[in-house]
N, C-alpha and C positions, 0 to 999 in steps of 0.2 A: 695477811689480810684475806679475810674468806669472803666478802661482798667484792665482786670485782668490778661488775657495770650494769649500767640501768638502764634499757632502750623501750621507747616507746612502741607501740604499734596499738593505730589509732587508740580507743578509749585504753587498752592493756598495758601494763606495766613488766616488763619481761627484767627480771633481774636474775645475774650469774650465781653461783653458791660455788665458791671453790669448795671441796672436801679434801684434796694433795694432790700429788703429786706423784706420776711413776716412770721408770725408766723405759728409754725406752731404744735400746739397742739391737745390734744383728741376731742377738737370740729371739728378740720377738720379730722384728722384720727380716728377714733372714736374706732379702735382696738387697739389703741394705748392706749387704756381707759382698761388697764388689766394691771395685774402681770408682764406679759412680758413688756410690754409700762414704767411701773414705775422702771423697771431693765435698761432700755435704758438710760430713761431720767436722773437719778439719776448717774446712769456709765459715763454721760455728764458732771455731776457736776449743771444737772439743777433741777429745783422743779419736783415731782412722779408727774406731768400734766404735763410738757414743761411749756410754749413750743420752740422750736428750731428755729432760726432764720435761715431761708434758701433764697435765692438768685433768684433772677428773674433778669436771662440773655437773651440776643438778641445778635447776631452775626453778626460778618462785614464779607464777604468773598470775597476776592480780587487775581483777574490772570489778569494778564497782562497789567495793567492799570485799570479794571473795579471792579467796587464796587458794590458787593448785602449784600441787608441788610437783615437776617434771623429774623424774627420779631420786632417788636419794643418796647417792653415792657408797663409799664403804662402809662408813660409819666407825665411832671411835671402838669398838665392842669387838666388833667383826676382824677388824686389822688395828692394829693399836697405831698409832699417829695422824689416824685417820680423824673423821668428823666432821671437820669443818661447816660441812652442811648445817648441823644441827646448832651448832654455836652462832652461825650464820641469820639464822632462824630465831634466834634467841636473842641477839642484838637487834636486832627487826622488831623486836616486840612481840613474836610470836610464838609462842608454846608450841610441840607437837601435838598435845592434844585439841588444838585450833583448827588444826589441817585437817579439812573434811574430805578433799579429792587426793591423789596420790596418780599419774599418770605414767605410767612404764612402758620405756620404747621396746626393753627386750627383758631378760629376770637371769644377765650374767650377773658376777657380787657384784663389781663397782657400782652395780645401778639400784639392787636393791640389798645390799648388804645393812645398812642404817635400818630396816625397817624392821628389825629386831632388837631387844635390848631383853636379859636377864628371861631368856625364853619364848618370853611375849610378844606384844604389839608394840612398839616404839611411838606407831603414831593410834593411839586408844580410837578414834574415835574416822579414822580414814576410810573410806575404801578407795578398791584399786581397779583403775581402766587400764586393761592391757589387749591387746592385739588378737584376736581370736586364734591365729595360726602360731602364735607363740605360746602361745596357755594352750595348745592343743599338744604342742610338741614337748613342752615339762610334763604334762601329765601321761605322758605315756612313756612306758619305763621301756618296752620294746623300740623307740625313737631314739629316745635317751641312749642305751644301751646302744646303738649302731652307729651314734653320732662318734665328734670327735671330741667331745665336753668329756672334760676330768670327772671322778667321780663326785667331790670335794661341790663343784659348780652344781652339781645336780642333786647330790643332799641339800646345799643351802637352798637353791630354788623349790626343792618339794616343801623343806619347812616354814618357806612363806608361805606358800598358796595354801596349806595347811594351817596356819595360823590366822591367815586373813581371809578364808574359805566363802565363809559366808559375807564378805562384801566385795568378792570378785565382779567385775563388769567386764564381758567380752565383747571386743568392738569387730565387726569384722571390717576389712579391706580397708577405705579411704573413708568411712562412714565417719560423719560429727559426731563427736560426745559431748559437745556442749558449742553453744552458739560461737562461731569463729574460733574451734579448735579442732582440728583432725589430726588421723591417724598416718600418714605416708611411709607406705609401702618400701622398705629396702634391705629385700633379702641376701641374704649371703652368711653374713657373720653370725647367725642363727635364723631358723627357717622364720620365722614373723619379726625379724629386727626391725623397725621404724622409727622412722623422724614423725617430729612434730609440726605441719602447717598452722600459721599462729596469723588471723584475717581480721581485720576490721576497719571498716571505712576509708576502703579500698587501701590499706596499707597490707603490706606480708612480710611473715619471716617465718623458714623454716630454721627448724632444729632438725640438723639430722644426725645427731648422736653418735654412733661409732662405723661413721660413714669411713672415716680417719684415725689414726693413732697418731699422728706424729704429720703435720702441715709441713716440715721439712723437710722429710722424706715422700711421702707419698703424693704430694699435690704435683712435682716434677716428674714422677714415678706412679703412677693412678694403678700402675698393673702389681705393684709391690703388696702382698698379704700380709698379714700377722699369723702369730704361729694360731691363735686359739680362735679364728675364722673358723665355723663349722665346716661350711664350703666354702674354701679360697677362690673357685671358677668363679662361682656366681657371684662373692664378693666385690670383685674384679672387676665383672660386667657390670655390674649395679654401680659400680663406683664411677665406670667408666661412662658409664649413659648420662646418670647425674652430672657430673661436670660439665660432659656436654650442653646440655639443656640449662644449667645454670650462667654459662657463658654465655648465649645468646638472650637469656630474658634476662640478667642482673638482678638475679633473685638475692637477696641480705641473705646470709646463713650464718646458724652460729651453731657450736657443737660439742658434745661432752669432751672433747678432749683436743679444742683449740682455746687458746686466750684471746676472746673478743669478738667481733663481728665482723665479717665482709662479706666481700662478695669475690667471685670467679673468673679468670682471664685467664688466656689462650700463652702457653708461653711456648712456642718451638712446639715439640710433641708431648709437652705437656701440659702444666696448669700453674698458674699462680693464685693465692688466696690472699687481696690486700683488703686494705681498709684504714680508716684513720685512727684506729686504736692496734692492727695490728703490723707486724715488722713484715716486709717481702721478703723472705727467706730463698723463695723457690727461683730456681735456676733454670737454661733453656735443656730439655732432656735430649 
């Protein structure tokens, strides 16, 4: 099933796109590679390594007739079993060539891999808002070059910006790029990585995108990295402020790579992520 849920926020229609599914083990979390990592995985019912199959979603969000697509995940082209987004999109009723906005939290593949097809444009008629401090940092090959991005990740991102050049929109910081949509600032995993704040009469939901890899590891464990975090420190801290701050306002949050929506609570010295569509995984740290 690649339509997973449908949640309101005021007039907007925010709907899930699954695209797959990836593993997700002590070779990517590598703290998960302890005592504590084999109590998770195990309390899972899966093997003391994983790994956990976790979800790589893209968002449709829809007012008043118009449709933005909140990334695009791998796409079937890019990584073969991939897609879902686009079949997703197609059972909706809607063509890519339909899709006038295209919104990118950060331009690793999962997020814009789809946005390619047979050379080209995948979505003909799109342009793309992305984050100024992230569209700063792909185009410069001396950034590239000292980061910790595989080669692989930064050829594909040049030949987007290169392909969709001329309908680039650079947002900077927290600035709106359309009525009740911003940009939210969460560095780490790459230097302009952001979520999505999503406002309307007086309702909110962030998307915060690859705040997380894995809700049953990291929400008990907020200090646990991924291996492909540009900066793991900063990751870290970003990850660690958020929760904070989302425990005490009860902000909704939903995100490329959890199934469903919730919200934030304090477990022992870590965090749990419930909600009525998803499972309490997380355990006291």
């Amino acid at each position: 099933m690649t339509i997973l849920e449908e949640l309101r926020v005021g007039r907007f229609t925010v709907t899930t796109l699954l695209d797959g599914h990836f593993p997700a083990g002590v070779d990517l979390i590598t703290g998960a590679g302890s005592s504590e990592g084999e109590a998770l995985f195990v309390a899972a019912g899966l093997p003391p390594i994983g790994p956990s199959h976790e979800p790589i979603n893209a968002f449709a969000i829809k007012r008043d007739g118009e449709v933005w697509l909140l990334d695009v995940g791998f796409g079937a082209e890019f990584v073969p079993g991939f897609g879902g987004v686009r079949s997703a999109l197609e059972a909706s009723g809607h063509k890519p060539a339909d899709i006038r906005t295209i919104v990118l939290t950060h331009l690793h593949p999962d997020h814009i891999g789809g946005l390619i097809e047979q050379g080209g444009r995948a979505y003909p008629n799109a342009r793309l808002i992305v984050p100024q401090v992230e569209l700063d940092f792909w185009s410069d090959p001396a950034a590239t070059a000292a980061s910790r991005e595989p080669e692989a990740n930064v050829r594909l991102a040049g030949e987007v910006l290169r392909i969709y050049e001329s309908t680039i929109i650079a947002i900077d910081g927290s600035a709106p790029f359309a009525p009740g949509l911003r940009f939210w600032p969460l560095p780490g995993h790459t230097p302009g990585h952001s979520g999505v704040m999503i406002e309307d009469e007086g309702d909110t939901l962030l998307m915060w995108a690859d705040t997380i890899h894995s809700a049953m590891l990291q929400m008990p464990y907020p200090h646990w990295t991924v291996e492909f975090d540009d900066d793991p420190a900063v990751a870290a801290a970003t990850r660690h402020e958020l929760f904070a701050d989302l425990a005490l306002s009860g902000q909704r949050v939903i995100g490329s790579h959890i199934a469903g929506c919730g919200r934030i609570e304090r477990r022992g010295n870590g965090y749990a992520l419930i909600g009525p569509s998803l499972v309490d995984e997380a355990v006291e740290a």
